[in-house]
GUTOR-674300 format. One record per residue (C-alpha): x, y, z; residue in one letter. Coordinates in steps of 0.25 Angstrom, whole numbers, plus 5000, padded with zeros to 4 digits. Example, Ala and Ser with C-alpha at 12.3 -4.5 7.8 and 13.67 -1.06 7.14 Angstrom:
! residues 2
x: 5049 y: 4982 z: 5031 residuo: a
x: 5055 y: 4996 z: 5029 residuo: s
***
This chain:
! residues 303
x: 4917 y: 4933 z: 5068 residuo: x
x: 4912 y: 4946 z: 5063 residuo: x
x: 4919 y: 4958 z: 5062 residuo: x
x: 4916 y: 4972 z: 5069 residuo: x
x: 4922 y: 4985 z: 5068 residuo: x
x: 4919 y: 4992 z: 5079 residuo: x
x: 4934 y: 4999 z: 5085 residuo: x
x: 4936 y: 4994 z: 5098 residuo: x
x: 4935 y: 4977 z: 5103 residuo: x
x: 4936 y: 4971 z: 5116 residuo: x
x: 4945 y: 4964 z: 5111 residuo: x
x: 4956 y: 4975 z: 5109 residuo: x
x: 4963 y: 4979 z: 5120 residuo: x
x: 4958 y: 4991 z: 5130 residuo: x
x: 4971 y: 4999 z: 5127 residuo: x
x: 4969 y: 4999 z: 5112 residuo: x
x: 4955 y: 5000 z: 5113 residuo: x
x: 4958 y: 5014 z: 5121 residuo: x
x: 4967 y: 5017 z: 5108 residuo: x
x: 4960 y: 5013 z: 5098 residuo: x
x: 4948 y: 5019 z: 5103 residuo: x
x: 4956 y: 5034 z: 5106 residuo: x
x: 4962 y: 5032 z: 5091 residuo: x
x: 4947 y: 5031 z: 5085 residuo: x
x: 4942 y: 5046 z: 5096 residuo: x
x: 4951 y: 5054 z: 5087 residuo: x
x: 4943 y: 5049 z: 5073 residuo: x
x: 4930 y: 5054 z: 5082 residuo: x
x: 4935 y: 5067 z: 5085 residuo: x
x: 4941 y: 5073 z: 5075 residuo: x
x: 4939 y: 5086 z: 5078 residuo: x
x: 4946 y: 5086 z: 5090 residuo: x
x: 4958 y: 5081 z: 5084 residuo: x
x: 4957 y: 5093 z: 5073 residuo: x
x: 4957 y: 5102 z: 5083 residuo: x
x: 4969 y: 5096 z: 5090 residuo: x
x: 4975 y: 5099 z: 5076 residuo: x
x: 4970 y: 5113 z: 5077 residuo: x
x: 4977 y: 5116 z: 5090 residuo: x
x: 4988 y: 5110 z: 5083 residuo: x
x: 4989 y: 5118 z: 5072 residuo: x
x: 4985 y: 5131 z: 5081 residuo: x
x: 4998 y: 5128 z: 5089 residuo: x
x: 5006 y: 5127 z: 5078 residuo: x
x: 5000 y: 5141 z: 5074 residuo: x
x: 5003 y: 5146 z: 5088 residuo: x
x: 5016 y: 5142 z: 5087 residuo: x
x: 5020 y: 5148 z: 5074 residuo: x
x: 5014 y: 5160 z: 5075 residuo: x
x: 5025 y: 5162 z: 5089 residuo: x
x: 5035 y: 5155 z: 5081 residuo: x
x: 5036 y: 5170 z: 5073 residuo: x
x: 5041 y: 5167 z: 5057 residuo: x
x: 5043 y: 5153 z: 5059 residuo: x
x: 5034 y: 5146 z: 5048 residuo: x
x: 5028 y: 5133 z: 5053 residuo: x
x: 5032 y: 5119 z: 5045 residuo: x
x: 5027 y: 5107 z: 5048 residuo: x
x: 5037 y: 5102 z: 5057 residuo: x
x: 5031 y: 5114 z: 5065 residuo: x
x: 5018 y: 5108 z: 5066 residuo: x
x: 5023 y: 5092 z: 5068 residuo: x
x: 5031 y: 5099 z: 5082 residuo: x
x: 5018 y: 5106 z: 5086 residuo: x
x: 5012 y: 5093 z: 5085 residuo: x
x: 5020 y: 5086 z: 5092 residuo: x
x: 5025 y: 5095 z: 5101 residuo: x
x: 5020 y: 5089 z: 5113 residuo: x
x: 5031 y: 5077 z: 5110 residuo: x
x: 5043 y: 5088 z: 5113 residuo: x
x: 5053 y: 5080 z: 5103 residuo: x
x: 5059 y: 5090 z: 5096 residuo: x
x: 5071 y: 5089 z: 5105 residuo: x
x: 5072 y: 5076 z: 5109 residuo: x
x: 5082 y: 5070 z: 5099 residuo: x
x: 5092 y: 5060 z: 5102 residuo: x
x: 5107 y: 5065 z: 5100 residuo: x
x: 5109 y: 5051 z: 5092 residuo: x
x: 5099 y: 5056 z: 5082 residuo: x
x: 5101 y: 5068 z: 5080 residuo: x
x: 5093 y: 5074 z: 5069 residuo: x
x: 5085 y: 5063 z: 5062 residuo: x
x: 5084 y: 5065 z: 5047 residuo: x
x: 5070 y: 5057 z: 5042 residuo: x
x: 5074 y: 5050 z: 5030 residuo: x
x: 5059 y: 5050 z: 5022 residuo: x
x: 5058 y: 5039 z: 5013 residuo: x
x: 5065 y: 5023 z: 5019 residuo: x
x: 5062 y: 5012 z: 5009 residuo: x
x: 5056 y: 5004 z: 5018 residuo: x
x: 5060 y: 4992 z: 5009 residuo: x
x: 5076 y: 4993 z: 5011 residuo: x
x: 5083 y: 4982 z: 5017 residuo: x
x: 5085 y: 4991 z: 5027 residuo: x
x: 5071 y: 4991 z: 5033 residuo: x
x: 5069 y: 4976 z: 5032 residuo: x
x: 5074 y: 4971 z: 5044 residuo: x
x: 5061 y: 4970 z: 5054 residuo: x
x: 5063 y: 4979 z: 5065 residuo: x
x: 5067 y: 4973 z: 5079 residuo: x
x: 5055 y: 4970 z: 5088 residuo: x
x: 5056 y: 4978 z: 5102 residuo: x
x: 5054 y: 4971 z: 5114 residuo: x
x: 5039 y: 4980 z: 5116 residuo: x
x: 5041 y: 4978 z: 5131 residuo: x
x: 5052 y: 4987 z: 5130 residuo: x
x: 5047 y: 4998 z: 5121 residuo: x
x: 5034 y: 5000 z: 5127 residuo: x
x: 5029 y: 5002 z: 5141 residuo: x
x: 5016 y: 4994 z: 5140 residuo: x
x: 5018 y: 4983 z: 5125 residuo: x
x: 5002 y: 4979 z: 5128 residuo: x
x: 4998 y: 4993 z: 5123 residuo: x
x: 4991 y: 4995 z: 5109 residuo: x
x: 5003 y: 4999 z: 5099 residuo: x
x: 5001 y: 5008 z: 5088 residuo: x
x: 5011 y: 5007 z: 5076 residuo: x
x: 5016 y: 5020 z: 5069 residuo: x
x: 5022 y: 5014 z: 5055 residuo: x
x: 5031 y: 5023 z: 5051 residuo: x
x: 5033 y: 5032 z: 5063 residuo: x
x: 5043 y: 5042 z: 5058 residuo: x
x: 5047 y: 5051 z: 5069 residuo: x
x: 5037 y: 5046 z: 5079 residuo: x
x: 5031 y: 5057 z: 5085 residuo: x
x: 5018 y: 5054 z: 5082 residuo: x
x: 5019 y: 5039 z: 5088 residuo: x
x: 5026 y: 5047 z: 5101 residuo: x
x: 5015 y: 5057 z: 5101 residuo: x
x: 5004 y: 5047 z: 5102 residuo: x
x: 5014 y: 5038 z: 5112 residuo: x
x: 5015 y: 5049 z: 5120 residuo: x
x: 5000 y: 5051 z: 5120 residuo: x
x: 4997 y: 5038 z: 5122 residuo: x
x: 5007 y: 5033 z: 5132 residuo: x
x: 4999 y: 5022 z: 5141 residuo: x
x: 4987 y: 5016 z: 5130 residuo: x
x: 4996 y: 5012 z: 5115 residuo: x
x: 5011 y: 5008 z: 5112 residuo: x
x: 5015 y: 5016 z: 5099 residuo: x
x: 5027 y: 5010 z: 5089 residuo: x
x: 5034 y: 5016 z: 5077 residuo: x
x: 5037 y: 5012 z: 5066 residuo: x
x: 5048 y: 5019 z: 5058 residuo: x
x: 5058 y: 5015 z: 5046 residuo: x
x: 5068 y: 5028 z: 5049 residuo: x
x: 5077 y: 5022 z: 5062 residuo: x
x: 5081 y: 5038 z: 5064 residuo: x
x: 5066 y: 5042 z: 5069 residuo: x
x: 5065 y: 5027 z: 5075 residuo: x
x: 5077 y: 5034 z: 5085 residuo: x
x: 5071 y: 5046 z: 5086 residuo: x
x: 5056 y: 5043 z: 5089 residuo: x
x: 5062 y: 5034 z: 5099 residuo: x
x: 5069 y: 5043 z: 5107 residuo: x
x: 5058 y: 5054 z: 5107 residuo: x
x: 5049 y: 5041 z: 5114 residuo: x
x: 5060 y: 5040 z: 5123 residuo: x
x: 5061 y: 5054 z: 5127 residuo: x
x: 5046 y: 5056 z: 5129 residuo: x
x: 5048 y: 5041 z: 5138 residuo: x
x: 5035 y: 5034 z: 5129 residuo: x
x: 5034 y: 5020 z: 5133 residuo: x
x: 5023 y: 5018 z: 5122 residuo: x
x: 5029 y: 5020 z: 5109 residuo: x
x: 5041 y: 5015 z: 5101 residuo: x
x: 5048 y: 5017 z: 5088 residuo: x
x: 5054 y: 5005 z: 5078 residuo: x
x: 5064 y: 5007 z: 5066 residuo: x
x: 5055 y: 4998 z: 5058 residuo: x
x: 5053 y: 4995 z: 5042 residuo: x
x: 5034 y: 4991 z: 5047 residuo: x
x: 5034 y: 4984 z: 5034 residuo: x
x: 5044 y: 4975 z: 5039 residuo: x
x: 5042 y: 4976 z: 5054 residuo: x
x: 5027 y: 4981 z: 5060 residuo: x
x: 5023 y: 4966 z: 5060 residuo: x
x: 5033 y: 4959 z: 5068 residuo: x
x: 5033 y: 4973 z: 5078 residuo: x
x: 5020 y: 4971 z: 5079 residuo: x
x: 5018 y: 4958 z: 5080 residuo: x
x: 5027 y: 4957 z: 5093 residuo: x
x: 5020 y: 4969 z: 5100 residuo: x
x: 5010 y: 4965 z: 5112 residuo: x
x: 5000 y: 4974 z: 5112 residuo: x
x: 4989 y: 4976 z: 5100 residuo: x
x: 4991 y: 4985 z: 5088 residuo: x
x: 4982 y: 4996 z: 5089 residuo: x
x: 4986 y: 5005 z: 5077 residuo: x
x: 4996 y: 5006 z: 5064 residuo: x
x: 4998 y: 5020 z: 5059 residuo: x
x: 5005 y: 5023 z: 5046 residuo: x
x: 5007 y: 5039 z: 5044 residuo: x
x: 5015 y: 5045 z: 5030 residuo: x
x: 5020 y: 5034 z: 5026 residuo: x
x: 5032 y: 5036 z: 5016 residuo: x
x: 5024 y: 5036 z: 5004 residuo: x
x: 5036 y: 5030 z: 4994 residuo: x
x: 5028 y: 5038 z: 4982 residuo: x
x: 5034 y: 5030 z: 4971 residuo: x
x: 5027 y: 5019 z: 4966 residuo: x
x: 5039 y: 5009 z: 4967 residuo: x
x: 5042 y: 5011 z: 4981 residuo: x
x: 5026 y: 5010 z: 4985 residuo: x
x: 5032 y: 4995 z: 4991 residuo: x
x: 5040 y: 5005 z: 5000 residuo: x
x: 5026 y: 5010 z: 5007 residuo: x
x: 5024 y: 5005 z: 5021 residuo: x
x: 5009 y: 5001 z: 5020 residuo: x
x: 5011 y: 4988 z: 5013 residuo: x
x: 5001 y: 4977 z: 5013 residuo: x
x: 5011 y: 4968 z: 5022 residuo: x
x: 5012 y: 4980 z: 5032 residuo: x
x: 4997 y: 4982 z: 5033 residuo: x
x: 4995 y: 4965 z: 5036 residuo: x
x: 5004 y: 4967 z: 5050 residuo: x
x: 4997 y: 4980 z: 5054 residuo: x
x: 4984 y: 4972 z: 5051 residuo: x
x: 4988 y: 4960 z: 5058 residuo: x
x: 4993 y: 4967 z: 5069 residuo: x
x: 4982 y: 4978 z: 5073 residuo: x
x: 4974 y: 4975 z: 5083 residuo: x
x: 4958 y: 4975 z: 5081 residuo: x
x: 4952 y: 4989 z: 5081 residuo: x
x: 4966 y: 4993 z: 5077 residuo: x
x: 4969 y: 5005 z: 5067 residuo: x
x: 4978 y: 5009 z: 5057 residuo: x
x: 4982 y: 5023 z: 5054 residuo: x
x: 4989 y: 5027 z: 5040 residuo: x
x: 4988 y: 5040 z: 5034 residuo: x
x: 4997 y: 5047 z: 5025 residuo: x
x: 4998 y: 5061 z: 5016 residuo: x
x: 5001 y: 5055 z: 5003 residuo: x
x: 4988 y: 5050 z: 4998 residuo: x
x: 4995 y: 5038 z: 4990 residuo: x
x: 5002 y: 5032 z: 5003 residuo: x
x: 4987 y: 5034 z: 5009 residuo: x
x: 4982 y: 5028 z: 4998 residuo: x
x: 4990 y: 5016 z: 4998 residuo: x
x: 4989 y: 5015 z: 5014 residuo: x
x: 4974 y: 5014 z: 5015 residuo: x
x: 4973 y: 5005 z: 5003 residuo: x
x: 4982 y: 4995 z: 5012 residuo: x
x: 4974 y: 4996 z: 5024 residuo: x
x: 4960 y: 4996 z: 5015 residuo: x
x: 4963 y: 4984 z: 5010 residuo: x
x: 4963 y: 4978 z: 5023 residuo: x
x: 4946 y: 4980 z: 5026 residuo: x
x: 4944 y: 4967 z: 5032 residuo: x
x: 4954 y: 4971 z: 5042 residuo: x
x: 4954 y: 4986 z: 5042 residuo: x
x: 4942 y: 4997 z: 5041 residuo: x
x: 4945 y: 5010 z: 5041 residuo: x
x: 4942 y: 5019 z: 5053 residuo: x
x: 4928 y: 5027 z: 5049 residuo: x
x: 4921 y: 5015 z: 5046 residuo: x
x: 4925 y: 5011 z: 5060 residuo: x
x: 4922 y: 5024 z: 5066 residuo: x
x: 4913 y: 5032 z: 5055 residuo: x
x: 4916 y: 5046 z: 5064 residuo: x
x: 4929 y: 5045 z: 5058 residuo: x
x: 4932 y: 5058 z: 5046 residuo: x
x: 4937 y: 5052 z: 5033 residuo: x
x: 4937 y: 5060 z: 5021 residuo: x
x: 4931 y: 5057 z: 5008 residuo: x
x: 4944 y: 5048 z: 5005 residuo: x
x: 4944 y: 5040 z: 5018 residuo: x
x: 4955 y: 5047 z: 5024 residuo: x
x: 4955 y: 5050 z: 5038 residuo: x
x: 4955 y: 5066 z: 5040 residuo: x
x: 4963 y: 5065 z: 5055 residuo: x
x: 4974 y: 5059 z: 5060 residuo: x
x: 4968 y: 5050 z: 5073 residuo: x
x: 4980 y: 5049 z: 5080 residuo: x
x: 4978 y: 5062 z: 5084 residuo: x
x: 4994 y: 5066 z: 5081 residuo: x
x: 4998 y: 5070 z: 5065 residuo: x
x: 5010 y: 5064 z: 5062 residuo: x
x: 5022 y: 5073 z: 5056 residuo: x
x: 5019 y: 5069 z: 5041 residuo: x
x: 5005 y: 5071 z: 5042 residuo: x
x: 5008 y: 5086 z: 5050 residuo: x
x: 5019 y: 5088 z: 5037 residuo: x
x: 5008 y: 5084 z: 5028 residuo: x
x: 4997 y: 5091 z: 5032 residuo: x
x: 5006 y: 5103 z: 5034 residuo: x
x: 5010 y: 5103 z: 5019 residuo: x
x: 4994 y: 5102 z: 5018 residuo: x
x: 4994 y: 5086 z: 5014 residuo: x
x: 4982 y: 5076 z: 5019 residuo: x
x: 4984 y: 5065 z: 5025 residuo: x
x: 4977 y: 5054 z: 5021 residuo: x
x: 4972 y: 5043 z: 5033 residuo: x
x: 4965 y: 5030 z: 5036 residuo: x
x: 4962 y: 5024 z: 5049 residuo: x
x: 4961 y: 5010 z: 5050 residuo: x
x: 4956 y: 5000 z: 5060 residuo: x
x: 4957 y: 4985 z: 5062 residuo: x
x: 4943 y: 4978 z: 5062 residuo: x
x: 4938 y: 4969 z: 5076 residuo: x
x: 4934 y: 4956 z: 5075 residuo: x
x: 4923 y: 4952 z: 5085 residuo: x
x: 4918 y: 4940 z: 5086 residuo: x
***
């Protein structure tokens, strides 16, 4: 059996083939998507030049991104105001428990359709903004260790009535291979963006990319399927790409897959190709921060 890297087989699926392949047109024209950033960053001026002494902030920019979403007033009443506790030791008794497996029949319209996985997914308006985009072609699940945005990203999928995305109260060290085993559709793609960094060096066990946590997403992507980390602290990137490096015989990065692909000297990836920043990475960049990304893709076997 030898090995081939070209992207798509026809052995994968029609559906994640279509995704895949739409994931891979970004990386070839870059441009476009800087110039989506520039009509961005245009409106933002627009809009605070009308706004008169009112100086913009960066959650200025993440609501202009994501405007198009409307969820600045769709709060629950049971919520209320949700206070974002920024560092959870993920190893606490606490989070040990493996999360519940959902029946998938009930928390997505069509269960066949390729699933991405947000690790980590925070507040989850990126995962809703790329549901929302994608509402027919991929499922979209997150996972997050802070029950409070579980609620509140679940009610904001509620209110917009996506049938395609869901969001778990879930420790992914503990739970992403038994949710993911028991899905019926192919993984298509893993992303893991700003992860808590836990800077001191005895509570780097604490960091979510653990060699454990990188077997299930291997084992579980589909061929031709990628997975996406990035990160604004340099270390936590470091650390990251040194996990998924290590794993050449499974993984190759994606500009030796697809050479029109801009890396910088480093091989960081210079874009985002999901064609949405997330909030940290639009904090991050706002305070004049890089953020530092790889791009992997699982390798196709033909015979």
């Amino acid at each position: 059996m030898a090995l081939s890297f070209c992207l798509l087989s026809c052995a994968v699926p029609r559906a994640a083939q279509q995704a895949l392949s739409s994931l891979t047109v970004l990386y070839k024209f870059p441009s476009s998507l800087q110039q989506n950033y520039r009509i961005s960053r245009a409106f933002a001026s627009a809009s605070v030049s009308i706004a008169a002494n009112k100086e913009l902030r960066s959650p200025d920019l993440v609501a202009l991104e994501y405007a198009d979403l409307n969820l600045t007033d769709k709060i629950s009443q049971d919520l209320g105001h949700v206070r974002i506790r920024q560092h959870v030791n993920p190893l606490s008794s606490s989070f040990s428990v493996p999360a519940p497996v959902p029946d998938w029949n009930e928390v997505f319209s069509d269960p066949t359709l390729p699933l991405m996985v947000d690790i980590g997914s925070g507040s989850g308006r990126f995962l809703i903004w790329l549901a929302k985009k994608n509402p027919d072609s991929q499922n979209y699940l997150g996972l997050e260790i802070r029950a409070k945005l579980v609620k509140r990203a679940e009610f904001w999928a509620k209110e917009l009535a996506l049938s395609n995305i869901h969001f778990i109260f879930a420790n992914a060290t503990i739970s992403f291979k038994q949710l993911v085993s028991t899905y019926p559709g192919p993984l298509m793609l893993v992303s893991i963006s700003c992860p808590d960094p836990h800077f001191k060096k005895r509570h780097h066990k604490r960091r979510v990319v653990q060699k454990p946590l990188v077997d299930s997403i291997l084992n579980s992507l589909m061929p031709g399927g990628k997975v996406f980390i990035q990160s604004d602290v340099l270390e936590v990137a470091t650390d990251m790409r040194k996990q998924f490096d290590s794993e050449s015989s499974a993984l190759q990065h994606i500009d030796t897959v697809h050479p029109s692909v801009i890396c910088d000297d480093e091989g960081w990836l210079l874009n985002n190709p999901t064609g949405i920043r997330t909030e940290r990475e639009i904090h991050a960049e706002f305070e004049g921060a890089k953020i530092y990304r790889r791009l992997y893709q699982k390798r196709i076997l033909v015979n």
